[in-house]
C-alpha angles and dihedrals in degrees: 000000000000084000098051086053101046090043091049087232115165093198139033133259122266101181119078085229103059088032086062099043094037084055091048086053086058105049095069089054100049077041086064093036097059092038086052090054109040094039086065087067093045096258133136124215136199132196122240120187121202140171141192095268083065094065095045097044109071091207101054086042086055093054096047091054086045095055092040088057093043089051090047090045091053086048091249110137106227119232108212120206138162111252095240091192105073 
């Protein structure tokens, strides 16, 4: 992954621990990636971390579909991710 890239790494991570931080290194740089491209075309993005627990609670669920269809409103493309650290 992005992680792996921006840490140089040749192999991937076996431990939950590095996976996870190795993970949290490469989120900046998809960040920017995403930002570099769409910015080309005059858009702006926003990252949006999710993890399993937001699909099963209907709260949190609520509140994912609420700030998607704020981004979209103020014209931002949100950029959806798993949240690698919990």
């Amino acid at each position: 992954g992005m992680g792996c890239i921006k840490l140089g790494l040749t192999s991937r991570p076996t431990s939950v621990q590095t996976k996870q931080a190795v993970a949290a290194a490469g989120q900046s740089h998809l960040l920017r990636l995403y930002e570099d491209l769409f910015g080309a075309l005059k858009m702006q993005v926003a990252q949006l971390l999710i993890n399993q627990s937001d699909f099963l609670d209907k709260d949190h669920w609520q509140s994912v579909q609420s700030t998607i269809h704020e981004c979209l409103k103020l014209g931002v493309v949100p950029i959806i991710n798993e949240n690698d650290s919990t």
